[in-house]
N, CA, C, O and CB atoms as a CASP TS submission, in Angstrom:
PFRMAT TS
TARGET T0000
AUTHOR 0000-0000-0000
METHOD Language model
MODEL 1
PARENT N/A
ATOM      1  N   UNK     1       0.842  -1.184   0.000  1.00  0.00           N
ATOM      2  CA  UNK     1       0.000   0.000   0.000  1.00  0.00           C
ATOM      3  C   UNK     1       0.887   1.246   0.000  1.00  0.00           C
ATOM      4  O   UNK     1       1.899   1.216   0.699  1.00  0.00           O
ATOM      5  CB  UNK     1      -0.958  -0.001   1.223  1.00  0.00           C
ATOM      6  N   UNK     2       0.650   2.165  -0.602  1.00  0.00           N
ATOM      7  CA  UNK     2       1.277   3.164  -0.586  1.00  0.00           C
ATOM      8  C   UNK     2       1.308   4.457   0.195  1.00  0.00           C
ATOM      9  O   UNK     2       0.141   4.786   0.407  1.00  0.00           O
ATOM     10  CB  UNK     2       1.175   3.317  -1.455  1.00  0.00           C
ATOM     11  N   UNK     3       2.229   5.401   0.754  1.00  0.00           N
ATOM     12  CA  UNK     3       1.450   6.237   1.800  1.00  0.00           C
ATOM     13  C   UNK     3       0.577   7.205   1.558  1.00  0.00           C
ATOM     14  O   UNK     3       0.842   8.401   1.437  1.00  0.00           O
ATOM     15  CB  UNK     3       2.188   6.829   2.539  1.00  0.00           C
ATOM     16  N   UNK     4      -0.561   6.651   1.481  1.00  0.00           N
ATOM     17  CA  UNK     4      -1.747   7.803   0.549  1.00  0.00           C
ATOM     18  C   UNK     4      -1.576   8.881   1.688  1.00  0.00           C
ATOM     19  O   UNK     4      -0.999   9.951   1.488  1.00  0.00           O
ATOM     20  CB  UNK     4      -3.863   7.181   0.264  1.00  0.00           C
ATOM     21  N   UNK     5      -2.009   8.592   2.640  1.00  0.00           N
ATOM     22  CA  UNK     5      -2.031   9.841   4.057  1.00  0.00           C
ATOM     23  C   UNK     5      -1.044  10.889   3.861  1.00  0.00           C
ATOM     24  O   UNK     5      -1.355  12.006   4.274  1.00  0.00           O
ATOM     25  CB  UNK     5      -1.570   9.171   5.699  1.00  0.00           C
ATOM     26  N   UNK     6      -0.041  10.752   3.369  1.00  0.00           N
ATOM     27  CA  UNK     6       1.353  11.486   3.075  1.00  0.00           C
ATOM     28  C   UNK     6       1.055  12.044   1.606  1.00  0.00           C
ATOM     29  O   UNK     6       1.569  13.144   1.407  1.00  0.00           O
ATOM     30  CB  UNK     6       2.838  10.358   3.123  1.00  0.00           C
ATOM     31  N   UNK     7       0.544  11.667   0.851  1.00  0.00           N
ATOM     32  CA  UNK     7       0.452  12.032  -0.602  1.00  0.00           C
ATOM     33  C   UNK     7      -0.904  12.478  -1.062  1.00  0.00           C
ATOM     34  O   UNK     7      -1.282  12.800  -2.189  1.00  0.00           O
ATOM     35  CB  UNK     7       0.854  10.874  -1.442  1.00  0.00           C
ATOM     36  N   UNK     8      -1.666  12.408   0.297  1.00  0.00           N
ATOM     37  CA  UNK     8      -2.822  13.551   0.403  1.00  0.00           C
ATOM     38  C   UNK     8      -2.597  14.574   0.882  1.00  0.00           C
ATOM     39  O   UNK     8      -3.084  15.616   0.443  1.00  0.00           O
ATOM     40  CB  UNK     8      -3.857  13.310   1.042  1.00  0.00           C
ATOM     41  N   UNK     9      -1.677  14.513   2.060  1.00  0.00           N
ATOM     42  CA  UNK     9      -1.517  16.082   1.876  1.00  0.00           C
ATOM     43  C   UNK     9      -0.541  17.208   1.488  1.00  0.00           C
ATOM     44  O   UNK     9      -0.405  18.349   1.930  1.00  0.00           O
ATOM     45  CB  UNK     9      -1.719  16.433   2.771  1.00  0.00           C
ATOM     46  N   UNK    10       0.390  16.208   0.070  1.00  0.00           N
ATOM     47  CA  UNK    10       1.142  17.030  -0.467  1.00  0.00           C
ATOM     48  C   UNK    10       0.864  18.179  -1.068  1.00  0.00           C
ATOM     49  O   UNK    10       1.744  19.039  -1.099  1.00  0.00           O
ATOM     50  CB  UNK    10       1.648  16.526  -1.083  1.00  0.00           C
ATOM     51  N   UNK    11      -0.025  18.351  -1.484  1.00  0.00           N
ATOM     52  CA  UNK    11      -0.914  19.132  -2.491  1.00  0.00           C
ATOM     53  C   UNK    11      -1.013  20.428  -1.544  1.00  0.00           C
ATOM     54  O   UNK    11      -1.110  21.519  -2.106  1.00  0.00           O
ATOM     55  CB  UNK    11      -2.556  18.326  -2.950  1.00  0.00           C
ATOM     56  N   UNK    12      -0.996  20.370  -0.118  1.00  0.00           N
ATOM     57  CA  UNK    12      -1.857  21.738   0.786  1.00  0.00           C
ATOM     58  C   UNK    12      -0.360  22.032   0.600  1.00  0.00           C
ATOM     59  O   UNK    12      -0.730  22.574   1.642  1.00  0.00           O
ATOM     60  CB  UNK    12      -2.852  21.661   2.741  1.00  0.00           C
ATOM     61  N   UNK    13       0.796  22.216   0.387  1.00  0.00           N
ATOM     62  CA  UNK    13       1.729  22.853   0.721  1.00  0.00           C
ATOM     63  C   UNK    13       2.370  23.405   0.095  1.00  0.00           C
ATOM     64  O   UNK    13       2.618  22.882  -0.992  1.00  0.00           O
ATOM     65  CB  UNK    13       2.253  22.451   1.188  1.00  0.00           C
ATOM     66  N   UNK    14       3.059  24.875   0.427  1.00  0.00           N
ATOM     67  CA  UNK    14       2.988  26.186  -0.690  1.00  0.00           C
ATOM     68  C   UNK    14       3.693  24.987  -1.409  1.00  0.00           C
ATOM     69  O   UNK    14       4.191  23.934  -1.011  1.00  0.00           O
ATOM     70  CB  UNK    14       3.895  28.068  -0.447  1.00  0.00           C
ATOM     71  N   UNK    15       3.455  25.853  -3.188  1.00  0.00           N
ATOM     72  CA  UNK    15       4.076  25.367  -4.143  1.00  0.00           C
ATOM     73  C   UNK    15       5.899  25.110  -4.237  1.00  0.00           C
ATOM     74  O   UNK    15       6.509  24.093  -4.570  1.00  0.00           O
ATOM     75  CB  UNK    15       3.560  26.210  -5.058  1.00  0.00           C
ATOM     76  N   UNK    16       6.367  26.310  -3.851  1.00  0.00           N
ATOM     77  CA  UNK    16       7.591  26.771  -3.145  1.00  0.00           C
ATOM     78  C   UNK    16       8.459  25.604  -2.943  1.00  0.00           C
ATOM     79  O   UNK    16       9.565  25.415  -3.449  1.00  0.00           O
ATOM     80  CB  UNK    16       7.282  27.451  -1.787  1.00  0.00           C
ATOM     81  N   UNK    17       7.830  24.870  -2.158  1.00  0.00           N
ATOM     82  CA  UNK    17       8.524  24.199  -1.452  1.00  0.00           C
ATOM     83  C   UNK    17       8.723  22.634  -1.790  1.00  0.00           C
ATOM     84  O   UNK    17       7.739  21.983  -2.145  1.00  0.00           O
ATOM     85  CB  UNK    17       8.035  24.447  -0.312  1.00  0.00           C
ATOM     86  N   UNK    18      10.011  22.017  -1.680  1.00  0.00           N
ATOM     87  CA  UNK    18      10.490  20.963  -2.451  1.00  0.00           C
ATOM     88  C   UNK    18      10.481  19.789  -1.430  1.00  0.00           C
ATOM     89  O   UNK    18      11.314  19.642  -0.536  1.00  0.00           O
ATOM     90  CB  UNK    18      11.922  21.279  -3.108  1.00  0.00           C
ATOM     91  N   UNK    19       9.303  18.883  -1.716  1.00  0.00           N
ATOM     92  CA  UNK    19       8.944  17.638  -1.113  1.00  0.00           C
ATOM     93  C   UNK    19       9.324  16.189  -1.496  1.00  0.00           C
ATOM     94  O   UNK    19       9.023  15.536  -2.495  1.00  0.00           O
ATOM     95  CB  UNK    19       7.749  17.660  -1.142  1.00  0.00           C
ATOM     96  N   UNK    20       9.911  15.943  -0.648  1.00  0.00           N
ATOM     97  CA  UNK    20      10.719  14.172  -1.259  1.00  0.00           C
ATOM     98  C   UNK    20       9.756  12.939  -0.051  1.00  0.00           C
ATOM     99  O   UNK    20       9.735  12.790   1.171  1.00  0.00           O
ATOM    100  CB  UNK    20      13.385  14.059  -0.684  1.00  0.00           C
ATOM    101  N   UNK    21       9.179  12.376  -1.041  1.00  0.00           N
ATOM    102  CA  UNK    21       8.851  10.955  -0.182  1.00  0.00           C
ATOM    103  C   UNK    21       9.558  10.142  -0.129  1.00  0.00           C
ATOM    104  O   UNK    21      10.302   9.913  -1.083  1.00  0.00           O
ATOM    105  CB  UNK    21       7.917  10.222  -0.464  1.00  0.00           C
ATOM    106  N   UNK    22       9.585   9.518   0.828  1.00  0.00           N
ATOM    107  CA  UNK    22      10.709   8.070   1.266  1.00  0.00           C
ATOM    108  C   UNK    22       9.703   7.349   1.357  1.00  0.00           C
ATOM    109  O   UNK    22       8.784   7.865   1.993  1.00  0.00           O
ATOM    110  CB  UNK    22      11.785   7.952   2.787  1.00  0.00           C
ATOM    111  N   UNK    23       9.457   5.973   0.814  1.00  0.00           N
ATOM    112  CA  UNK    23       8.291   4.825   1.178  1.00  0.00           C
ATOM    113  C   UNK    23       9.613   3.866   1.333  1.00  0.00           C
ATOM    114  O   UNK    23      10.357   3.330   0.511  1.00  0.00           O
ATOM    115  CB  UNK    23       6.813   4.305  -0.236  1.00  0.00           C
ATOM    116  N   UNK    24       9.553   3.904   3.055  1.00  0.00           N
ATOM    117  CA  UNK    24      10.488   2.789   3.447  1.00  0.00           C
ATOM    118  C   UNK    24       9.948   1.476   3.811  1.00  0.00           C
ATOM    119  O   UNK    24      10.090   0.807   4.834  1.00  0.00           O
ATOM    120  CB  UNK    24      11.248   3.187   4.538  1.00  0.00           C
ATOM    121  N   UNK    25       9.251   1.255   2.657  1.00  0.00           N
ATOM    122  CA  UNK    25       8.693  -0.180   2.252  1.00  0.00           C
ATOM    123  C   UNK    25       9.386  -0.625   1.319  1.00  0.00           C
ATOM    124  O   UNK    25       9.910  -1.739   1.329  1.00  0.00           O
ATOM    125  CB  UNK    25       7.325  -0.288   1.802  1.00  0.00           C
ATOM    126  N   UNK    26       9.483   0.393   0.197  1.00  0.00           N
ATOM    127  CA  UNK    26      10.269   0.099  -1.203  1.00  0.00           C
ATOM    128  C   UNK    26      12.497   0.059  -1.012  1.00  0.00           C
ATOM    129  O   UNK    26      13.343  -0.724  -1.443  1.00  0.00           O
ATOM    130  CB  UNK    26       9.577   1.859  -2.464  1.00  0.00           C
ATOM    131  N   UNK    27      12.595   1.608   0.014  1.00  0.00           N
ATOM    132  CA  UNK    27      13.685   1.590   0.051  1.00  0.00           C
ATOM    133  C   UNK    27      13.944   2.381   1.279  1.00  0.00           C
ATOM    134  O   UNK    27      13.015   2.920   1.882  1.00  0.00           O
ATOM    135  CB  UNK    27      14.193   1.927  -1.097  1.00  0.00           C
ATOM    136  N   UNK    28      15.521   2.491   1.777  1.00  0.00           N
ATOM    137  CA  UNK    28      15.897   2.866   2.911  1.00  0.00           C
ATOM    138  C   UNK    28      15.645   4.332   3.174  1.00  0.00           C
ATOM    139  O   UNK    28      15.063   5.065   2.374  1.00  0.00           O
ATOM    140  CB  UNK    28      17.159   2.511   3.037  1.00  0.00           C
ATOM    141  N   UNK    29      16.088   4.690   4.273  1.00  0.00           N
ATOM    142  CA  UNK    29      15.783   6.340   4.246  1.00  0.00           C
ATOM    143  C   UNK    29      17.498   6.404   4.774  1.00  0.00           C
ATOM    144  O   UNK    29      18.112   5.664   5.542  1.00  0.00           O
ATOM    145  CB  UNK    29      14.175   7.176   5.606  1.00  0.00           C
ATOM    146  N   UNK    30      17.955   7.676   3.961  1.00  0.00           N
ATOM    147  CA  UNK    30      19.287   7.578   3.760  1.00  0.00           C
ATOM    148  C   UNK    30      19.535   9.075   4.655  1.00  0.00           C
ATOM    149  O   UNK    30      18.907  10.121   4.819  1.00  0.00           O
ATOM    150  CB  UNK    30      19.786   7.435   1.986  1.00  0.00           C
ATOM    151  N   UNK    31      21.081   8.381   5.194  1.00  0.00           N
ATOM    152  CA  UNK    31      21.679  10.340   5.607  1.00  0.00           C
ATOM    153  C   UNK    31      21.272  11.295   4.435  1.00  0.00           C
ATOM    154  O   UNK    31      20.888  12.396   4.829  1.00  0.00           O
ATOM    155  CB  UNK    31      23.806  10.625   5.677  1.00  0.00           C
ATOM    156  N   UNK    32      21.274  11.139   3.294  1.00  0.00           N
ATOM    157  CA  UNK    32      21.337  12.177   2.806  1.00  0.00           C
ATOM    158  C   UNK    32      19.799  12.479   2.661  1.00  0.00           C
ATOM    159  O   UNK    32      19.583  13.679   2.486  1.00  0.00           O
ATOM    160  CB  UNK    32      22.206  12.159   1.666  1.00  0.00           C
ATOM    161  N   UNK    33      18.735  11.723   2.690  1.00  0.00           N
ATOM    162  CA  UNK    33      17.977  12.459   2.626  1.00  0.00           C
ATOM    163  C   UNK    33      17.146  13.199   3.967  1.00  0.00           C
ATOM    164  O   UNK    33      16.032  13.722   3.949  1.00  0.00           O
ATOM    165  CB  UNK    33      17.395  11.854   1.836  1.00  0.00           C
ATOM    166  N   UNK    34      17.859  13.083   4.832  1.00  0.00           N
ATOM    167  CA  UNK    34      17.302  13.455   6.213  1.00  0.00           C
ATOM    168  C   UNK    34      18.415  15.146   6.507  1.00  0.00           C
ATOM    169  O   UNK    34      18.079  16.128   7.168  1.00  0.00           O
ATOM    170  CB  UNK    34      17.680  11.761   7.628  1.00  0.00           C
ATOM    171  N   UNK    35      19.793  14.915   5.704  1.00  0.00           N
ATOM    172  CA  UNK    35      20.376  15.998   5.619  1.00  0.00           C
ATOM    173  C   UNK    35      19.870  17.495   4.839  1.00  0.00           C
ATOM    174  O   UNK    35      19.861  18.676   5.185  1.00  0.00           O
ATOM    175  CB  UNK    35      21.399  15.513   5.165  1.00  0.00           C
ATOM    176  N   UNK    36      19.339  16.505   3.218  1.00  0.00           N
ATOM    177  CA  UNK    36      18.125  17.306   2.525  1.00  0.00           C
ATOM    178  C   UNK    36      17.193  17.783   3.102  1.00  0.00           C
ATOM    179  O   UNK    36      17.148  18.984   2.839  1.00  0.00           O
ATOM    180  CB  UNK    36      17.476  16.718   1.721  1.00  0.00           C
ATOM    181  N   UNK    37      16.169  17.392   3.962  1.00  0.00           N
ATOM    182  CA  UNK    37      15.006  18.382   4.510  1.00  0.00           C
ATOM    183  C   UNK    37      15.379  18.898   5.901  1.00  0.00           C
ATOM    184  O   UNK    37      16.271  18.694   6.723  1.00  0.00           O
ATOM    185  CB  UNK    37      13.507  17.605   4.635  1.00  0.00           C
ATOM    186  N   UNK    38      13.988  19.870   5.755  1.00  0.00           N
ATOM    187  CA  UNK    38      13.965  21.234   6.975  1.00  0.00           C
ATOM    188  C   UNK    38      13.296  20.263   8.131  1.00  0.00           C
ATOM    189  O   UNK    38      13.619  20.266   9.319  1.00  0.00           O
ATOM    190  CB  UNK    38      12.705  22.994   6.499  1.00  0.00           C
ATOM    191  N   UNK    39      12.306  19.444   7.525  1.00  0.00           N
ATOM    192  CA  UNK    39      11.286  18.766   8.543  1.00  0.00           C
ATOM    193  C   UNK    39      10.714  17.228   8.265  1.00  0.00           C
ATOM    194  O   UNK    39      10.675  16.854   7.093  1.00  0.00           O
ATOM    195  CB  UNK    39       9.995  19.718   8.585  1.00  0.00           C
ATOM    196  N   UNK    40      10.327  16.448   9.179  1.00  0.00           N
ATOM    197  CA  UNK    40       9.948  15.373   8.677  1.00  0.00           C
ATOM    198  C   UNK    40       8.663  14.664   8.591  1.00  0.00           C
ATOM    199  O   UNK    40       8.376  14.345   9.745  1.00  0.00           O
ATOM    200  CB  UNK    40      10.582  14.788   9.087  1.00  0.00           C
ATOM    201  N   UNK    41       7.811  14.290   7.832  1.00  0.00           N
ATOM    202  CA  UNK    41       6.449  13.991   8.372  1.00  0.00           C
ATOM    203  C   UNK    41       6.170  12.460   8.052  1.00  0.00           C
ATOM    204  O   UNK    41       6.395  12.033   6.920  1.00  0.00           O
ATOM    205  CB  UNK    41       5.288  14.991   7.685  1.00  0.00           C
ATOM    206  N   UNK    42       5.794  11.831   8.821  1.00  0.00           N
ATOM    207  CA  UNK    42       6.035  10.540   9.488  1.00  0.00           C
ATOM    208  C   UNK    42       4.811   9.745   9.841  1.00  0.00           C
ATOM    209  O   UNK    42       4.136  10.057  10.822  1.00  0.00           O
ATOM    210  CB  UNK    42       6.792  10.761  10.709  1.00  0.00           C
ATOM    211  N   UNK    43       4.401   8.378   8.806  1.00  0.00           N
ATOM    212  CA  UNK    43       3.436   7.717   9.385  1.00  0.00           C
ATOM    213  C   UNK    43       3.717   6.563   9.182  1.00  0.00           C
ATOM    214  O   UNK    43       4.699   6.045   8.650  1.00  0.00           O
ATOM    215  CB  UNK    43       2.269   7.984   9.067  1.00  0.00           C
ATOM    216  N   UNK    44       2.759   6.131   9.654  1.00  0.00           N
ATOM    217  CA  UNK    44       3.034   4.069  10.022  1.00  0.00           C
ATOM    218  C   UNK    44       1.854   3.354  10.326  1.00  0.00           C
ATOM    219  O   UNK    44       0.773   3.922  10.486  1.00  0.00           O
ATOM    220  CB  UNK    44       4.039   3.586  11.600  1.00  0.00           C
ATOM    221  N   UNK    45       1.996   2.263  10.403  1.00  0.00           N
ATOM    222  CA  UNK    45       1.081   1.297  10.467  1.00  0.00           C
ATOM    223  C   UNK    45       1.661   0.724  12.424  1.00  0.00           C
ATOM    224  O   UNK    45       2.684   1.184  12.930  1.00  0.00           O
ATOM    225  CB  UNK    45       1.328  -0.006   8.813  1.00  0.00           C
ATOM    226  N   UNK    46       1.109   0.118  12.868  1.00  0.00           N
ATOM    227  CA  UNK    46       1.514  -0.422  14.108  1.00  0.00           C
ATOM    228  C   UNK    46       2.778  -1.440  13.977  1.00  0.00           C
ATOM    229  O   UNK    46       3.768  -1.499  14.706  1.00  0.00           O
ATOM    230  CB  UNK    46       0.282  -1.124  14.727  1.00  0.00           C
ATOM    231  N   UNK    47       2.444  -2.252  12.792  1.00  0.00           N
ATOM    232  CA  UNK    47       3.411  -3.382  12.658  1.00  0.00           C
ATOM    233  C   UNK    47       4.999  -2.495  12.276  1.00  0.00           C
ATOM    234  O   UNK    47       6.118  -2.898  12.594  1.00  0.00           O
ATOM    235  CB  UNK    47       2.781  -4.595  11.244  1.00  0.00           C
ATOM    236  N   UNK    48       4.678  -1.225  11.526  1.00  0.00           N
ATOM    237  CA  UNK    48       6.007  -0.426  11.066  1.00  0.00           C
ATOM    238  C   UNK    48       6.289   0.347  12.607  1.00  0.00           C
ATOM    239  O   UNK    48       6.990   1.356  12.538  1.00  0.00           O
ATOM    240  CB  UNK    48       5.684   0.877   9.505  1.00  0.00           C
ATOM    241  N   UNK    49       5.878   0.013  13.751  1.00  0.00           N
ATOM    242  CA  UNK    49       6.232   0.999  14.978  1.00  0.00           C
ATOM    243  C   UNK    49       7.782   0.981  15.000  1.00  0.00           C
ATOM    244  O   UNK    49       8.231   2.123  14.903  1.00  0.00           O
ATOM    245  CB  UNK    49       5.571   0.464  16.557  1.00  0.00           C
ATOM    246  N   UNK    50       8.706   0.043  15.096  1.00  0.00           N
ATOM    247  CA  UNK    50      10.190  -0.163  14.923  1.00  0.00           C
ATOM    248  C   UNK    50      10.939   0.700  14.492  1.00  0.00           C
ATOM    249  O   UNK    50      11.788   1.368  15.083  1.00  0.00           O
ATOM    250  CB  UNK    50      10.490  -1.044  14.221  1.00  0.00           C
ATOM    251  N   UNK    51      10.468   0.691  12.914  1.00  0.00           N
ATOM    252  CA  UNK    51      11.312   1.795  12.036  1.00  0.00           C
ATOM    253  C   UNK    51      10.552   3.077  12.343  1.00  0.00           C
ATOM    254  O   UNK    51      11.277   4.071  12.345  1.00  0.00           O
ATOM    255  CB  UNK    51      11.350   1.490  10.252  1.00  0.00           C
ATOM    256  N   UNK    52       9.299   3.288  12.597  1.00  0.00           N
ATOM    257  CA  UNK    52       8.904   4.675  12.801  1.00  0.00           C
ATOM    258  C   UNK    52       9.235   5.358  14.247  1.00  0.00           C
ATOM    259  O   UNK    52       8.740   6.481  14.339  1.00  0.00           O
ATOM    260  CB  UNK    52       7.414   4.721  12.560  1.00  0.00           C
ATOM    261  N   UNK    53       9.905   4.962  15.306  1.00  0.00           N
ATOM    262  CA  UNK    53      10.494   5.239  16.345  1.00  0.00           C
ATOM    263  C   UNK    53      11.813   5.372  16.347  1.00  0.00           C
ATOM    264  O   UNK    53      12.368   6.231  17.031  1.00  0.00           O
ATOM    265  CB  UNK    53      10.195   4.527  17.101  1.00  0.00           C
ATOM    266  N   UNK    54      12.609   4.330  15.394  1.00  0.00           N
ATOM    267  CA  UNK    54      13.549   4.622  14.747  1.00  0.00           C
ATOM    268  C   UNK    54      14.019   6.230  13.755  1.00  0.00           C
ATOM    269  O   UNK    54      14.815   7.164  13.857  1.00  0.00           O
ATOM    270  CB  UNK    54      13.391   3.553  14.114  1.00  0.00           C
ATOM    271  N   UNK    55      13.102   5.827  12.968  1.00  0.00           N
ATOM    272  CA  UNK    55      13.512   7.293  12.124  1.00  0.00           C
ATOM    273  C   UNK    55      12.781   8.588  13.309  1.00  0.00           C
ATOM    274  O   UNK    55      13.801   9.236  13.543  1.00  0.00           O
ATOM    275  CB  UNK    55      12.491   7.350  10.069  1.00  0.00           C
ATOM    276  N   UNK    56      12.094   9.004  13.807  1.00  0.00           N
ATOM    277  CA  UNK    56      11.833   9.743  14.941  1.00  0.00           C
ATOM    278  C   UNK    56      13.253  10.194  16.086  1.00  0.00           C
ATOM    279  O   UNK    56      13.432  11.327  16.533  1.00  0.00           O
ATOM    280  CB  UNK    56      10.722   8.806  15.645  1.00  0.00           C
ATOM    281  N   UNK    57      13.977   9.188  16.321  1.00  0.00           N
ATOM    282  CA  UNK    57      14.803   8.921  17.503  1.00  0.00           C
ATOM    283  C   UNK    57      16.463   9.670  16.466  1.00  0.00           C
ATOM    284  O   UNK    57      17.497  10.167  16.913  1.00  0.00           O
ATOM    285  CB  UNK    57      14.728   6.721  18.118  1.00  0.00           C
ATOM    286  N   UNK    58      16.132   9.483  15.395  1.00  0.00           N
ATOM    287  CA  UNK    58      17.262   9.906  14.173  1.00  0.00           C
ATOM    288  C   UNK    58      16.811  11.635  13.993  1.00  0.00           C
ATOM    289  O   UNK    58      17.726  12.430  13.780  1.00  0.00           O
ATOM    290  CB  UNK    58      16.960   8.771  12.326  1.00  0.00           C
ATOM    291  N   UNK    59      15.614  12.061  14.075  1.00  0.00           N
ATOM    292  CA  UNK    59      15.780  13.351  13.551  1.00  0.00           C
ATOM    293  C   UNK    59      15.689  13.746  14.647  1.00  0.00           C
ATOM    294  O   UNK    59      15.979  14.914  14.389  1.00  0.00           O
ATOM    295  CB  UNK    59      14.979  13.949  12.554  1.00  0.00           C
ATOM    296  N   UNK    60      15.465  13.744  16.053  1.00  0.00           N
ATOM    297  CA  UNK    60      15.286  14.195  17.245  1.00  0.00           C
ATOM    298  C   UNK    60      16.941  14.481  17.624  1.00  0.00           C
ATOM    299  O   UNK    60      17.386  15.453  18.235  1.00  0.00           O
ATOM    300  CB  UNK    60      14.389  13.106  18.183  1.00  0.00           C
ATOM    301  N   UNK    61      17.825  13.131  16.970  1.00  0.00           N
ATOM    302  CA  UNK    61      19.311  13.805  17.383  1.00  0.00           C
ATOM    303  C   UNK    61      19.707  14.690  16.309  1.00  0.00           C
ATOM    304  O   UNK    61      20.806  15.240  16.376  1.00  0.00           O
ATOM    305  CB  UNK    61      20.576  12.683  17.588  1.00  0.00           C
ATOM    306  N   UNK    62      18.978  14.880  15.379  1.00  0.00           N
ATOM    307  CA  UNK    62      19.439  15.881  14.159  1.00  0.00           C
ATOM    308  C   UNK    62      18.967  16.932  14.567  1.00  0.00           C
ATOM    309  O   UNK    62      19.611  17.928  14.239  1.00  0.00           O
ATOM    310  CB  UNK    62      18.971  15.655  12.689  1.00  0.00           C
ATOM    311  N   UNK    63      18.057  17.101  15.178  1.00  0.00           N
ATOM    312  CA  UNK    63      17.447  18.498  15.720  1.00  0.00           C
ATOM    313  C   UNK    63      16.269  18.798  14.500  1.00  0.00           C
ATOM    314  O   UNK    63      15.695  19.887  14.498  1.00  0.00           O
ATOM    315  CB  UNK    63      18.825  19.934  15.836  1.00  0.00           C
ATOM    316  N   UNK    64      16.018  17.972  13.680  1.00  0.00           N
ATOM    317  CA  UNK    64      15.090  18.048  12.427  1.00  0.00           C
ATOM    318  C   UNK    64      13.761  17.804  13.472  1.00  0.00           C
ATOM    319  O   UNK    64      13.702  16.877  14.279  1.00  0.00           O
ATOM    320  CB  UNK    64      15.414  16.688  10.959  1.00  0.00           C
ATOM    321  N   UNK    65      12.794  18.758  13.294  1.00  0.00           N
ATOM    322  CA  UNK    65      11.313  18.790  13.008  1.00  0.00           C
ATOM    323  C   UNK    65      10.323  17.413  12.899  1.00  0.00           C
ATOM    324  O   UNK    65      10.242  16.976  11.751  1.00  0.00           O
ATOM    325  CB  UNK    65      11.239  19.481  11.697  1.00  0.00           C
ATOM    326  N   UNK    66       9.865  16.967  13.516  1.00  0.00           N
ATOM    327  CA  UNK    66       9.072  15.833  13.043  1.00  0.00           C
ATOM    328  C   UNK    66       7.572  15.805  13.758  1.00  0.00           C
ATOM    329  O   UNK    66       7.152  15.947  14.906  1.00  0.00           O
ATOM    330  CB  UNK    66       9.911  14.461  13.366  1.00  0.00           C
ATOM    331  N   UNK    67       7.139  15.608  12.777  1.00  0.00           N
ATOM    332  CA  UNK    67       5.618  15.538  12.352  1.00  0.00           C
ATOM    333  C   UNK    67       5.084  14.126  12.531  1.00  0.00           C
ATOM    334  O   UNK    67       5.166  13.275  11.646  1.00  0.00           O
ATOM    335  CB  UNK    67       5.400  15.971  10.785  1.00  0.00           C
ATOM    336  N   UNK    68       4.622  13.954  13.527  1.00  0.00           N
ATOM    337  CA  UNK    68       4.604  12.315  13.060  1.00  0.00           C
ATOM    338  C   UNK    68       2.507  11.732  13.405  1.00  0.00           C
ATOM    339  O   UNK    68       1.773  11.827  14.389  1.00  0.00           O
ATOM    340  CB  UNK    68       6.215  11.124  14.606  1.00  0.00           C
ATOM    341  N   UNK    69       2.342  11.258  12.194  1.00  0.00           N
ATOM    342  CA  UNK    69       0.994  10.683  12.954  1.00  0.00           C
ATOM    343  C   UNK    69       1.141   9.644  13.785  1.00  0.00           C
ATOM    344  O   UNK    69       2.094   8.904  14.029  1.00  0.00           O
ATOM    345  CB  UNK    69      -0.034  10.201  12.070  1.00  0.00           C
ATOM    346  N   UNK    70      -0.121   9.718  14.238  1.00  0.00           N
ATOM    347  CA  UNK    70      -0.563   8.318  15.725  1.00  0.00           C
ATOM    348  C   UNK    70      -0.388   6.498  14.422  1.00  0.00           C
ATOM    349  O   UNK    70      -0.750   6.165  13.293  1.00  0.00           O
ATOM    350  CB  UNK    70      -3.549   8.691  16.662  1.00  0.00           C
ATOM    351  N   UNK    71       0.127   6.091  15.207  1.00  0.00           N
ATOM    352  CA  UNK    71       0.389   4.882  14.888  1.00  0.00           C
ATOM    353  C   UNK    71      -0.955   3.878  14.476  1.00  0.00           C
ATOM    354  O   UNK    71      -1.541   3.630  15.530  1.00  0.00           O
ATOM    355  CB  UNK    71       1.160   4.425  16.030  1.00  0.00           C
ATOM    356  N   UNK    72      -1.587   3.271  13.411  1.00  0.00           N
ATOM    357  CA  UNK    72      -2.596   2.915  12.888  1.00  0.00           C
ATOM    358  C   UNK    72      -2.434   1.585  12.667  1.00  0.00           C
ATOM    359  O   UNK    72      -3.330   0.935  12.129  1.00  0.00           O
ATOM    360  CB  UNK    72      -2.898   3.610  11.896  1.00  0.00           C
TER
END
C-alpha cells in the first residue's frame, strides 16, 4: 500500500517548497535524505512501529522537526 495519508496532503503545501517521499517499504531512508530536509512527516502502520520510532529517535538527534501521525 502506498502512503496515501502522506500524498494527500502534499498538495496543501505552498508550491515553493520541495517535497521528497521516502516509502520505506520500497527503500531505505538515507543520511542524505534526512540531511536534505527542513522537517519530517512521518506515518506508520503499528506493525512499522520499529522503524517509525527509529527514524523519529534519528531526527530528534538531528534536531530536524518531526511531524509524526498516531500509529494505525
Amino acid at each position: 500500500m502506498p502512503p496515501l495519508g502522506l500524498l494527500t496532503i502534499a498538495p496543501l503545501f505552498p508550491p515553493q517548497w520541495n517535497l521528497r517521499l521516502v516509502d520505506m517499504n520500497v527503500e531505505p531512508l538515507t543520511d542524505e535524505d534526512l540531511t536534505w530536509c527542513d522537517y519530517v512527516f512521518c506515518s506508520a502502520m503499528t506493525v512499522q512501529s520499529s522503524s517509525f520510532n527509529q527514524v523519529v529517535r534519528e531526527c530528534n538527534e538531528r534536531d530536524i522537526p518531526v511531524i509524526a501521525e498516531d500509529l494505525i
